[in-house]
ROTINU-881675 format. One record per residue (C-alpha): x, y, z; residue in three letters; residue number from 1. Coordinates in steps of 0.25 Angstrom, whole numbers, plus 5000, padded with zeros to 4 digits. Example, Ala and Ser with C-alpha at 12.3 -4.5 7.8 and 13.67 -1.06 7.14 Angstrom:
2
    X    Y    Z   r   k
 5049 4982 5031 ALA   1
 5055 4996 5029 SER   2
***
This chain:
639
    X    Y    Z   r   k
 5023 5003 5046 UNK   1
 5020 5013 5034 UNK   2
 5017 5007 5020 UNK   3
 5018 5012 5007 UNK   4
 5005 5020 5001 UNK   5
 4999 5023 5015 UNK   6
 4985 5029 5014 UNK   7
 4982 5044 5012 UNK   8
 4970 5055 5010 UNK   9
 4970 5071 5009 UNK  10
 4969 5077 5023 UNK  11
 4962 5089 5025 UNK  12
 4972 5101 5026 UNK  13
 4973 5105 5040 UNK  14
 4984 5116 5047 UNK  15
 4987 5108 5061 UNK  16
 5004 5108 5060 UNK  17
 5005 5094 5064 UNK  18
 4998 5091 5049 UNK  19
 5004 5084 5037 UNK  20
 5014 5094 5029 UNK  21
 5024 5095 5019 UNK  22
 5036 5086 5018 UNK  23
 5047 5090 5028 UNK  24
 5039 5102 5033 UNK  25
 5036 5106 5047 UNK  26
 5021 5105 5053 UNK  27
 5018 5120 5051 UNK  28
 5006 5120 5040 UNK  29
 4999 5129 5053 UNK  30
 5009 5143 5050 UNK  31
 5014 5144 5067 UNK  32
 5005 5131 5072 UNK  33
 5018 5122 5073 UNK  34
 5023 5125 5089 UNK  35
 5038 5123 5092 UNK  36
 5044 5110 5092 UNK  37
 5043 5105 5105 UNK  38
 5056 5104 5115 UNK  39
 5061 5090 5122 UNK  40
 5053 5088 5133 UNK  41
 5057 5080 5145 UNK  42
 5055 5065 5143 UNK  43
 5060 5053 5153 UNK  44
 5057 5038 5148 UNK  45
 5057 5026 5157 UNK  46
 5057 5012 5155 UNK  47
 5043 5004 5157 UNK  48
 5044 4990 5167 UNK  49
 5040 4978 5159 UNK  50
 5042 4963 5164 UNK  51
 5054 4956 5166 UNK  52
 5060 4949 5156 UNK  53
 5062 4932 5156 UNK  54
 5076 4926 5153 UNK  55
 5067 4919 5142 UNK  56
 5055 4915 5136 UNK  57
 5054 4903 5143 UNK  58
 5043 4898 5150 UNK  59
 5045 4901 5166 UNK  60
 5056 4910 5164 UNK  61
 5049 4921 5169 UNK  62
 5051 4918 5181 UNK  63
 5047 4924 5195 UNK  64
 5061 4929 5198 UNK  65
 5059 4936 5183 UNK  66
 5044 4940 5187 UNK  67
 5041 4940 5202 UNK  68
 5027 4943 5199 UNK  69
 5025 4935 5187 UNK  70
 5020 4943 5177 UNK  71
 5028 4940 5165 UNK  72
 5042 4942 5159 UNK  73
 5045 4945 5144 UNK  74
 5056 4942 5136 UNK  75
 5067 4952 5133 UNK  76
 5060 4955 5120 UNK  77
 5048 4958 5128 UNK  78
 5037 4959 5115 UNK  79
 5035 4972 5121 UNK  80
 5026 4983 5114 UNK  81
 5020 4994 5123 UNK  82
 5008 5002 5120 UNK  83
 5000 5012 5127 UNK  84
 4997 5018 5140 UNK  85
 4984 5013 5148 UNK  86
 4975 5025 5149 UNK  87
 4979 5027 5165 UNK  88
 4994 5030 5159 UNK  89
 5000 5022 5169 UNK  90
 5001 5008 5160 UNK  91
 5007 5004 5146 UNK  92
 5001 4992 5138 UNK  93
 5010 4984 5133 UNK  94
 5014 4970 5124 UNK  95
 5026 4961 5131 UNK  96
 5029 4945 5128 UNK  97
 5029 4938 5141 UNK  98
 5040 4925 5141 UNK  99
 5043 4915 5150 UNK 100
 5031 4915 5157 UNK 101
 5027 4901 5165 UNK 102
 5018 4889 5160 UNK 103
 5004 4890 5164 UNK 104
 4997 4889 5173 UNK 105
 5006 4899 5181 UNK 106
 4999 4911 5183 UNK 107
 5012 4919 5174 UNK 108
 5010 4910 5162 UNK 109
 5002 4923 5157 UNK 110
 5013 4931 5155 UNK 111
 5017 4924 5142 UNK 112
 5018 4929 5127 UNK 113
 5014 4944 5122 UNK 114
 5005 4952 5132 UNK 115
 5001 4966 5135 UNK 116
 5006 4972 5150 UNK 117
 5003 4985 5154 UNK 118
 5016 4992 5160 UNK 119
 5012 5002 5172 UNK 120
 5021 5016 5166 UNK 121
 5019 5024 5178 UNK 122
 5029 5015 5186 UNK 123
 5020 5008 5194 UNK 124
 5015 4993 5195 UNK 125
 5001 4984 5193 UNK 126
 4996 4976 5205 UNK 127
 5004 4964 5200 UNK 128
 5018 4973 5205 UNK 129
 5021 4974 5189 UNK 130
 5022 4985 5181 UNK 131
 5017 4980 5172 UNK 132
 5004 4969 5170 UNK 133
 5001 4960 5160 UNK 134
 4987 4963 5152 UNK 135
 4984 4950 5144 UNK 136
 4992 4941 5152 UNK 137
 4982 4928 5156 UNK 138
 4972 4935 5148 UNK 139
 4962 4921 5147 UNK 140
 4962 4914 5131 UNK 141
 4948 4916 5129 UNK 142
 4948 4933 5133 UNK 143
 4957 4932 5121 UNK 144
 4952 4924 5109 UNK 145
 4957 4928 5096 UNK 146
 4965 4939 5101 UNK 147
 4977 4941 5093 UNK 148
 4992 4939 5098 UNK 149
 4998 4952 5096 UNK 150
 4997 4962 5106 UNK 151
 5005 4973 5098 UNK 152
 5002 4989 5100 UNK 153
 4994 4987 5114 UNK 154
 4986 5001 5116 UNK 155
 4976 5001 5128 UNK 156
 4964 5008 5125 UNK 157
 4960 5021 5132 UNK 158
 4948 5013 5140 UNK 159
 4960 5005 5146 UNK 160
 4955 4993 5145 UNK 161
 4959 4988 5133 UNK 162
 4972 4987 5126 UNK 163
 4975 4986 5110 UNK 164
 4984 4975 5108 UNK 165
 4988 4971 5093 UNK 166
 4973 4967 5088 UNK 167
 4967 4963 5102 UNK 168
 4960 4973 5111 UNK 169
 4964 4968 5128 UNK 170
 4951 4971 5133 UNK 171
 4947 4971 5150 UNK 172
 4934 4976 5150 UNK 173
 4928 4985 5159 UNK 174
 4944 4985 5167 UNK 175
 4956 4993 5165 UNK 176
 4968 4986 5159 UNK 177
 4975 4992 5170 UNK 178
 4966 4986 5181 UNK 179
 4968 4977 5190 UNK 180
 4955 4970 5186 UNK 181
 4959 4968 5172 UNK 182
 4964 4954 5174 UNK 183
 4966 4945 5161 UNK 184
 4955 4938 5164 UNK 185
 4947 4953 5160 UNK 186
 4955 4955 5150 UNK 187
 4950 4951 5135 UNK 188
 4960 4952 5122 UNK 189
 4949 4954 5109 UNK 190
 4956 4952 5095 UNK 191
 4951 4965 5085 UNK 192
 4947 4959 5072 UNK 193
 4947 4968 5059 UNK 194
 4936 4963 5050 UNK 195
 4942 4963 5035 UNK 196
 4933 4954 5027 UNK 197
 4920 4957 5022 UNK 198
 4913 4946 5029 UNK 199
 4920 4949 5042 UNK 200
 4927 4935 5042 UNK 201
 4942 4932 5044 UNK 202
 4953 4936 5056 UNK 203
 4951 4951 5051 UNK 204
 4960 4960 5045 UNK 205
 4975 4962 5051 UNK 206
 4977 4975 5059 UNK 207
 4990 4980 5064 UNK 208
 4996 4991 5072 UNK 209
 4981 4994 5078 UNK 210
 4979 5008 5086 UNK 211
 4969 5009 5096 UNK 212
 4963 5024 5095 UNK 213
 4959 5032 5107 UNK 214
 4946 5029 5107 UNK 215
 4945 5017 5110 UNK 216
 4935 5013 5098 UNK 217
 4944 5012 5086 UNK 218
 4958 5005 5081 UNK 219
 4967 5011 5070 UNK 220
 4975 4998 5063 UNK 221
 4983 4996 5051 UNK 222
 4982 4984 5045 UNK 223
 4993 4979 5033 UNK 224
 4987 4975 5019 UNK 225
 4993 4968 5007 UNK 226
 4989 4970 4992 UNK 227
 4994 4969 4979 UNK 228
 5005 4963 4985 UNK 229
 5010 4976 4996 UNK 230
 5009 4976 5009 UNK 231
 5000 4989 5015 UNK 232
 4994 4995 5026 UNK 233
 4982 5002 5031 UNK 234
 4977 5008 5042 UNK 235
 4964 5007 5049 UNK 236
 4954 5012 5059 UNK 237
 4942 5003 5066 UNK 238
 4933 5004 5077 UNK 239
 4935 4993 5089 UNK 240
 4919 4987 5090 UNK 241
 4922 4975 5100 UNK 242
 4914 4961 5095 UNK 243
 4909 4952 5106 UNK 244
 4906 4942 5096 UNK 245
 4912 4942 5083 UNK 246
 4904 4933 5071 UNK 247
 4915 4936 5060 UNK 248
 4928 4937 5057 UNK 249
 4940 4929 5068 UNK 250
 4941 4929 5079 UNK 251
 4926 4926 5084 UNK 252
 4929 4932 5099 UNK 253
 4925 4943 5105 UNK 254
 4933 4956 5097 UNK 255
 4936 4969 5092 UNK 256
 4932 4972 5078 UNK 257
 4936 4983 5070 UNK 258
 4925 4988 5065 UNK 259
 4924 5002 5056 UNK 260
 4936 5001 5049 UNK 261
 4942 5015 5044 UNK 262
 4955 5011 5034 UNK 263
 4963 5024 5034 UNK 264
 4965 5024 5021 UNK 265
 4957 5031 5009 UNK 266
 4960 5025 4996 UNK 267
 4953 5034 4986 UNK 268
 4960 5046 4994 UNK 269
 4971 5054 4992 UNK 270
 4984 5050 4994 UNK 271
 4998 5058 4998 UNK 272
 5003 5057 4983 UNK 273
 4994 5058 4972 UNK 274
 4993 5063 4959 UNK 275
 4987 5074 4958 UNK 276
 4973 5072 4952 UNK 277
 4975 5087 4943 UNK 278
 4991 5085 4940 UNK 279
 4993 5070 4937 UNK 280
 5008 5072 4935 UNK 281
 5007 5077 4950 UNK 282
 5011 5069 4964 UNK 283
 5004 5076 4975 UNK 284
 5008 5073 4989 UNK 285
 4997 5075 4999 UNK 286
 5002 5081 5011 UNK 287
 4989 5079 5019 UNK 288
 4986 5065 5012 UNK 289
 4984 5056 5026 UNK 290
 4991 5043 5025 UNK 291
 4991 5032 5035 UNK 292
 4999 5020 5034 UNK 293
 5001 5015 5047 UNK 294
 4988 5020 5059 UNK 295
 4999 5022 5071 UNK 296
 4987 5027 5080 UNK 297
 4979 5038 5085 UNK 298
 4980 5052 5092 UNK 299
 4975 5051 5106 UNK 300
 4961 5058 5103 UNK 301
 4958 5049 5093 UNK 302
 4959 5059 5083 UNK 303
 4969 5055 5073 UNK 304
 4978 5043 5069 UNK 305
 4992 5043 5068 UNK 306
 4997 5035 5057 UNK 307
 5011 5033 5048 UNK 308
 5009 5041 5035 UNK 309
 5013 5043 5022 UNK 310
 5027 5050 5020 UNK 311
 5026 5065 5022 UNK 312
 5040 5065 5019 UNK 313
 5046 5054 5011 UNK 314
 5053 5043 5019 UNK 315
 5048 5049 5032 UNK 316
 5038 5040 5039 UNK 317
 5028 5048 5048 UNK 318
 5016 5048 5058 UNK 319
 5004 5056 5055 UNK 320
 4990 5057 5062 UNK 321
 4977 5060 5055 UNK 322
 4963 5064 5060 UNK 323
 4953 5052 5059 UNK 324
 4944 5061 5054 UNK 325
 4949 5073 5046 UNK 326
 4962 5067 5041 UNK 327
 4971 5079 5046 UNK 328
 4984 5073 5047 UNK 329
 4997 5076 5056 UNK 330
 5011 5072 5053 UNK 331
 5016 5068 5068 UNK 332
 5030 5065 5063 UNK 333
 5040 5070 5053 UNK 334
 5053 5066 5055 UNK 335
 5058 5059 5042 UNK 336
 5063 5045 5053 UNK 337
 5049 5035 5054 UNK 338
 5040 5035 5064 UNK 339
 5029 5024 5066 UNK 340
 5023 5022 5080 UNK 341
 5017 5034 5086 UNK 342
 5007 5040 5098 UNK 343
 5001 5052 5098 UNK 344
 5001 5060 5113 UNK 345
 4988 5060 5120 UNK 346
 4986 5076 5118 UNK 347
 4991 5073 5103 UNK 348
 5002 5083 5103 UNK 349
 5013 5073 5101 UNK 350
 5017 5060 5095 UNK 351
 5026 5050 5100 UNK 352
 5032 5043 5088 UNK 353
 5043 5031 5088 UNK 354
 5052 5036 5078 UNK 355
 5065 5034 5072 UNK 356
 5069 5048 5072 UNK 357
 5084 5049 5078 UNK 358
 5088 5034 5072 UNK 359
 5090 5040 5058 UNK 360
 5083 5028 5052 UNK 361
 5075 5034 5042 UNK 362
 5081 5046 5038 UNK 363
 5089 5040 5026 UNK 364
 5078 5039 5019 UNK 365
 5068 5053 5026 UNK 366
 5077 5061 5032 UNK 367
 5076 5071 5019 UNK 368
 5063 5078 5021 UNK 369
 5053 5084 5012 UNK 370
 5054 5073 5001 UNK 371
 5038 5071 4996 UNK 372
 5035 5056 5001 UNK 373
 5033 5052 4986 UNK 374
 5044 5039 4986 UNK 375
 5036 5035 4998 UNK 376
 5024 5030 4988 UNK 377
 5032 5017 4989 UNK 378
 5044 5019 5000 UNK 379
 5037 5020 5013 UNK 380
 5036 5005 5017 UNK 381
 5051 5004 5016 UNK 382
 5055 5018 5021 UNK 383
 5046 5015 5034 UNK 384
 5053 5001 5035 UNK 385
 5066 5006 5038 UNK 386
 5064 5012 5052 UNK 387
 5065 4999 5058 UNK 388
 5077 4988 5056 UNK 389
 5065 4976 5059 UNK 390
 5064 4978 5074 UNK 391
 5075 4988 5077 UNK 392
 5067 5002 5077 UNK 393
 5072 5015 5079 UNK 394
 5061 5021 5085 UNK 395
 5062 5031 5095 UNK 396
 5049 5038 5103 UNK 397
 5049 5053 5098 UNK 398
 5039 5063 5103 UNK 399
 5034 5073 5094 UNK 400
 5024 5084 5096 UNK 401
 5011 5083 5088 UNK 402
 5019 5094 5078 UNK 403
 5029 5085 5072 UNK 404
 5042 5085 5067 UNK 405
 5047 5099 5064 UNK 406
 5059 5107 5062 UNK 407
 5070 5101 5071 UNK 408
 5059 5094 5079 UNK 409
 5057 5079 5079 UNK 410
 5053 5076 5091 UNK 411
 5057 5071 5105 UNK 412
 5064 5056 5108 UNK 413
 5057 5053 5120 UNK 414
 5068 5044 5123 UNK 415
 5079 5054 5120 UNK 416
 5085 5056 5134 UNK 417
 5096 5043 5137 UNK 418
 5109 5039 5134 UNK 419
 5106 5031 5121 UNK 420
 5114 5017 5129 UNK 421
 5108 5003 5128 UNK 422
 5094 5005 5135 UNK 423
 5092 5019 5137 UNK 424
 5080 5024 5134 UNK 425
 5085 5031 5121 UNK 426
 5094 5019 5117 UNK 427
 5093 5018 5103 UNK 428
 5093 5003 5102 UNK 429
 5079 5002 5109 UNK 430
 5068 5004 5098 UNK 431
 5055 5014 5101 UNK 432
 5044 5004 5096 UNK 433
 5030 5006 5094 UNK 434
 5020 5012 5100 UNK 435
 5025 5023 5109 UNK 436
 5012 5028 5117 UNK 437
 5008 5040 5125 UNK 438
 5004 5041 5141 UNK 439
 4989 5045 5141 UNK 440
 4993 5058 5147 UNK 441
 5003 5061 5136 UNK 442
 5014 5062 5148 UNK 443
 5022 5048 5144 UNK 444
 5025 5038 5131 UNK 445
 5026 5023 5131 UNK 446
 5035 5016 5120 UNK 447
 5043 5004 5119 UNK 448
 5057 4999 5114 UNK 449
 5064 4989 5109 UNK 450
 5080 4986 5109 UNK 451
 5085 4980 5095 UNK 452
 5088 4967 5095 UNK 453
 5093 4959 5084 UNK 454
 5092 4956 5072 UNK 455
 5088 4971 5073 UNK 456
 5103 4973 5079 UNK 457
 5114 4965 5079 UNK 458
 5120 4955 5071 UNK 459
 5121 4960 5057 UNK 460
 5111 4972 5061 UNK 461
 5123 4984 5062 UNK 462
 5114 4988 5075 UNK 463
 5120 4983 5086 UNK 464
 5110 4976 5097 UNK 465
 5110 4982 5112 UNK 466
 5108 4974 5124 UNK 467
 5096 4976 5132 UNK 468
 5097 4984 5146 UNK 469
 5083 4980 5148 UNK 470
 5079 4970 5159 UNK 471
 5080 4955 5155 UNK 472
 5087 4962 5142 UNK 473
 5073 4965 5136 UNK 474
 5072 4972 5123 UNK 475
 5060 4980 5125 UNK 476
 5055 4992 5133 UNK 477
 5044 4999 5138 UNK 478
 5046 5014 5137 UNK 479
 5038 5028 5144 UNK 480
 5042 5041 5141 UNK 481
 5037 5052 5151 UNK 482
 5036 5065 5144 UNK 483
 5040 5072 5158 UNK 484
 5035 5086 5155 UNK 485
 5022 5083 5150 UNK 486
 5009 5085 5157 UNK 487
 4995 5073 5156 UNK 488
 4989 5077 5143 UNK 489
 4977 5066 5139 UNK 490
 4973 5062 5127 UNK 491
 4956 5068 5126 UNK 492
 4948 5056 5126 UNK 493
 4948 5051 5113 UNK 494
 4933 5051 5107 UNK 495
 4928 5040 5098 UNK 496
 4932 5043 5083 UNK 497
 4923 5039 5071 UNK 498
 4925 5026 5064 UNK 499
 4926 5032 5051 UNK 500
 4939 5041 5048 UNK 501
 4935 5048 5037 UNK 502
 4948 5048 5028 UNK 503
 4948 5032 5030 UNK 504
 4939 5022 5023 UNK 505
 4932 5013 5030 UNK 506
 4935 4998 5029 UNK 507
 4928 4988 5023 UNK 508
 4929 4973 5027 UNK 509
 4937 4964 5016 UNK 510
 4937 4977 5007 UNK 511
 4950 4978 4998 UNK 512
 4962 4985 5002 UNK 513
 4963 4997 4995 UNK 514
 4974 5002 4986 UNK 515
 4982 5013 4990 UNK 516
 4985 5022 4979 UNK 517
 4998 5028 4974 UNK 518
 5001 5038 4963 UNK 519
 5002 5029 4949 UNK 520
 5014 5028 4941 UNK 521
 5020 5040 4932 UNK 522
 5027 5054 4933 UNK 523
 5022 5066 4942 UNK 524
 5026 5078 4948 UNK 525
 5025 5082 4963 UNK 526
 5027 5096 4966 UNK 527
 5034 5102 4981 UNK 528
 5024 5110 4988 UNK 529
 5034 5121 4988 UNK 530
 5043 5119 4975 UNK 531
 5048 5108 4965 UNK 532
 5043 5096 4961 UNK 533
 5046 5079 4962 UNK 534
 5045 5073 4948 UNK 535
 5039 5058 4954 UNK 536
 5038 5047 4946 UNK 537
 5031 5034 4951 UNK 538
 5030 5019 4945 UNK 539
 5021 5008 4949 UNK 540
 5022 4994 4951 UNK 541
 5018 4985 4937 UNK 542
 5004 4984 4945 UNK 543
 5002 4998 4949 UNK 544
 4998 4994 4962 UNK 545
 5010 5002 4970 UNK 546
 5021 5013 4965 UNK 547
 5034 5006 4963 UNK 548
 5044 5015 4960 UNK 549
 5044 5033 4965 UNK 550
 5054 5041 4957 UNK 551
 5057 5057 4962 UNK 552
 5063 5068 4957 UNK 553
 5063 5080 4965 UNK 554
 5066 5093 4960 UNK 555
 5067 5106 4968 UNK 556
 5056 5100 4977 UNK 557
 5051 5108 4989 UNK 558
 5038 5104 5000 UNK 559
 5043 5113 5010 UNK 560
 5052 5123 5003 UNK 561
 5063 5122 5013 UNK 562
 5071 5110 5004 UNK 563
 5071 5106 4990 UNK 564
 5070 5092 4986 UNK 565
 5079 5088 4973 UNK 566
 5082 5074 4967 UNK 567
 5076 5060 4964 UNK 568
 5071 5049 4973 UNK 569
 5067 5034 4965 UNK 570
 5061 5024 4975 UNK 571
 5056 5009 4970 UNK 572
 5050 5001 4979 UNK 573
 5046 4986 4977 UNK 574
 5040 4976 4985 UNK 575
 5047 4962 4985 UNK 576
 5039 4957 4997 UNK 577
 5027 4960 5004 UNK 578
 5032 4968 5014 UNK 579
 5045 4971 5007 UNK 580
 5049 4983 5000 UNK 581
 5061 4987 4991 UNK 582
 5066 5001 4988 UNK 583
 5075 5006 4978 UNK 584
 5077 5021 4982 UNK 585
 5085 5029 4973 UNK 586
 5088 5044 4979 UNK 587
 5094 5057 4977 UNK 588
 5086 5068 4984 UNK 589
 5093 5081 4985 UNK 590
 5087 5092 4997 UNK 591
 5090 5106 4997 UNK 592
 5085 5120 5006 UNK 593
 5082 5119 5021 UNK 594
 5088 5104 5022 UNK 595
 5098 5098 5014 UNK 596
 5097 5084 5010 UNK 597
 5099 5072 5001 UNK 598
 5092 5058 5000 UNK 599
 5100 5049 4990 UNK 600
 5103 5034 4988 UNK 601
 5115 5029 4984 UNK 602
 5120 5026 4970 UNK 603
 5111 5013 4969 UNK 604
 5101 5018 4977 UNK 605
 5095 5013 4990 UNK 606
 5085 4999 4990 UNK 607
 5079 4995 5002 UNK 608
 5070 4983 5003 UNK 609
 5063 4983 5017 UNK 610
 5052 4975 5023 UNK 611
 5041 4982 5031 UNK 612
 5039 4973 5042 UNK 613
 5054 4971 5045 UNK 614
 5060 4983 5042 UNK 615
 5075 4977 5039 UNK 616
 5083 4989 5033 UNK 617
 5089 4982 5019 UNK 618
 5095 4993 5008 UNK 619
 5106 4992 4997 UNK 620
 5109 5005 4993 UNK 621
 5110 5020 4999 UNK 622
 5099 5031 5003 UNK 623
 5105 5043 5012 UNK 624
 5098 5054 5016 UNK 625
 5107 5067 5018 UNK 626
 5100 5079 5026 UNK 627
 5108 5089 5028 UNK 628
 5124 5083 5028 UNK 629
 5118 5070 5036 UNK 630
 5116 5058 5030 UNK 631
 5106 5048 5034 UNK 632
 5109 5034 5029 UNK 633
 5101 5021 5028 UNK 634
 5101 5011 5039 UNK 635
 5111 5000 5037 UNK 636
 5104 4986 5034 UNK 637
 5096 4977 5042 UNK 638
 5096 4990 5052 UNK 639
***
């Protein structure tokens, strides 16, 4: 999820190809360093076994004609989200909700309610004759006080004995998770607490969307914030230091504290547009300003995190990775449809991305490139919030070579090769989801689907809903791509990294949030970096504490002197609810030279409002985006 006004600083100016460059350019800053795009390459993706599904959630209906062995069933929803490969390769960690379980005291009352499994990926089975094995099923009450409920993003840890889960750590000691001997009554779940006030009392602070890095020492987290009366976000960094026997703060049991706390985020540094301090009737847009919005993870050396951005482009939600210790920043992606959940390949030469590249979802509102991101000052929460229709995504796994989009290149569908009918591998109707993960040996991908359901098809909604082909009907599914060709390539051992990141500050407990600076209200001028200039004129709520309202006009305007940018664009965006926004976007962009292209809204403009957490598409008006003689039109409501 990307918000408006995401953090920024100067990068250093650095030549790798891969780095941050203009608007609409390819990744060529090193003269001849770019290689060729790279061809197709063979790809076969199977299904991964899961447990059966119960005719209901009743309890007992999982019977032993269901489950000879009695290991569990799940519902046809299944509460399926998979993870990452165990560091043998031959296992994926994942969350299922078991239902229909029996009354205790049978021995499979334990396979009830949300629990992480491992699934075996190589086609073979666990000594219980399953392919898969239930990790915190019958794990004892009092290995897991003050644990939390939420077992979302499970990411093993390259020790193996321990598994990331929402904010707890499944921890077997001195046994492999994999092993035999890690039975639930060696298993321990500790809760991670996040200290936040200056006297270390209270249930911490909220983290979201954690990351374990590869060194097993530090945890990348974002954590939303609310002030002034708009909903934010910042990311964060913190080292894992295990606490026997906590004396603040709740819960009192035994934990993981994030201690040496990095927010990634410097507030008195310089952000990607800005007056410029010698020209204050100038804009400058700071193509090597470093922004992160939402942490998304980490390379496999530990090197770098990968994090959504701010615009390079305007509309077009990317993924960028930058150096935890210089700031030198890559765009991964640069295809103008959104991006969100991504993995970088253990020898970090490419990224595979869940994207909706091919739905045509965004490209009413990016699909002209080259336009400077400056109406994204206050447009991204909504733009980024129209790739979903609430649950009903339009993801698809895309691999793409540490390079990025270029030219005609924009990646490979992993899932490409099918017939496109109901439960085919590339059946539209079943959603990529996040997180899609790398083998260790770089030679497969894990990911996960979902089928659209209503309300999110059906009814009202003008998609229609798709029976499951699944077994028991269920409406998720557990995914690996074998990249064929490919040879074992591992990730090196990743070596601890230092707790400070030196374009971060570091956080103080119950310290202020700080304020995220935009350009103030008046008249300015931002020049192409080839030819022509944007007359920008920018107006601020009555308390001055965000922009309101971003007015364009472009004249001759040229970053990349291949096309040349003429019109106006006028965007107001207000905020009726806390996670609300709503847009009135007037357009009428006219694109000349290499591409030919228009971006205009119909006679009374286009007005969206949206919601950030649900993602229900709801406009009045018209926004079409023309790119040469094919028109891309806005998604029809409530889809």
């Amino acid at each position: 999820m990307h918000l408006d006004h995401v953090s920024a600083r100067s990068a250093r100016h650095v030549t790798d190809p891969g780095e941050r460059r203009r608007p609409g350019a390819t990744p060529t800053a090193a003269a001849g360093a770019t290689p060729p795009a790279p061809k197709p390459e063979p790809i076969t993706v199977e299904e991964l076994p899961l447990p059966p599904v119960a005719g209901s959630t009743d309890a007992g209906s999982c019977t032993e004609a269901i489950n000879p062995h009695r290991t569990g069933c799940v519902g046809r929803s299944v509460g399926l989200q998979s993870g990452g490969f165990l560091p043998d390769g031959r296992s994926v960690v994942a969350r299922v909700t078991f239902v229909g379980a029996p009354a205790a005291p049978d021995p499979a009352s334990v396979y009830s309610g949300p629990q992480l499994i491992l699934v075996r990926a190589d086609g073979g089975k666990f000594p219980n004759g399953d392919a898969w094995k239930c990790v915190t099923c019958g794990v004892p009450e009092k290995n897991a006080a003050g644990r939390s409920p939420a077992l979302d993003y499970p990411q093993p840890f390259t020790d193996g004995k321990r598994i990331l889960a929402g904010t707890n750590i499944i921890d077997c000691g001195s046994h492999p998770i994999t092993d035999e001997a890690c039975t639930p009554e060696k298993i321990h779940i500790y809760p991670i607490h996040w200290n936040n006030t200056a006297d270390g009392s209270g249930n911490g602070g909220s983290i979201r969307e954690l990351r374990i890095h590869p060194d097993d020492v530090h945890l990348g987290f974002n954590s939303f914030t609310i002030a002034n009366g708009r909903f934010g976000q910042f990311a964060y960094l913190g080292r894992l230091a295990f606490n026997a026997t906590p004396t603040t703060g709740t819960p009192l049991t035994p934990r993981y504290d994030l201690t040496n706390v990095t927010r990634l985020f410097d507030p008195a540094d310089t952000q990607p547009v800005t007056v410029d301090p010698d020209h204050p009737d100038e804009l400058v847009y700071n193509r090597d300003a470093l922004s992160v919005g939402e942490l998304r993870g980490f390379s496999k050396d530990g090197k770098e995190v990968t994090y959504i951005g701010y615009p390079e482009e305007s509309s077009n939600i990317d993924v960028f990775a930058a150096d935890l210790t210089t700031g030198k920043v890559r765009r991964l992606t640069g295809h103008p449809e959104y991006v969100d959940p991504v993995d970088l390949s253990p020898d970090g030469g490419w990224t595979v991305a869940m994207d909706t590249r091919g739905s045509d979802r965004q490209m009413f509102l990016a699909g002209m490139r080259g336009i400077p991101p400056i109406t994204d000052l206050i447009t991204t929460s909504a733009t980024s919030s129209t790739r979903n229709n609430g649950p009903r995504r339009f993801f698809q796994p895309i691999l793409i070579d540490r390079y990025g989009d270029r030219g005609d290149y924009a990646g490979q569908q992993i899932n490409a090769e099918g017939d496109g009918s109901p439960g085919s591998v590339n059946d539209p109707n079943w959603n990529g989801m996040a997180d899609p993960k790398w083998s260790p040996d770089g030679t497969a991908i894990a990911y996960w689907q979902a089928l659209a359901v209503s309300p999110a098809c059906g009814g009202t909604n003008p998609l229609p809903c798709e029976t499951s082909t699944e077994p028991g009907g269920r409406t998720s599914r557990l995914m690996i791509a074998h990249l064929t060709s490919r040879k074992p390539s591992p990730a090196p051992k990743a070596v601890p990294i230092s707790d400070e990141v030196p374009w971060g500050v570091a956080y103080e407990p119950g310290s202020p949030i700080p304020t995220r600076p935009h350009p103030p209200a008046g008249t300015y001028t931002l020049r192409g970096a080839n030819h022509g200039t944007a007359k920008i004129e920018i107006t601020e709520t009555p308390d001055k504490i965000a922009i309101d309202t971003v007015s364009v006009t472009y004249t001759d305007y040229s970053d990349d002197g291949a096309t040349t940018l003429d019109g106006t664009e006028k965007v107001t965006v207000t905020i009726p609810a806390l996670t609300t926004s709503k847009v009135d976007w007037f357009s009428d962009l006219t694109q000349t030279g290499a591409t030919k292209a228009t971006k205009k809204t119909g006679p009374d403009g286009f007005h969206l409002t949206i919601d950030v957490l649900t993602n229900i598409f709801g406009a009045t008006g018209t926004l079409t985006t023309t790119i040469d003689s094919k028109a891309y039109r806005q998604p029809a409501n409530g889809m």
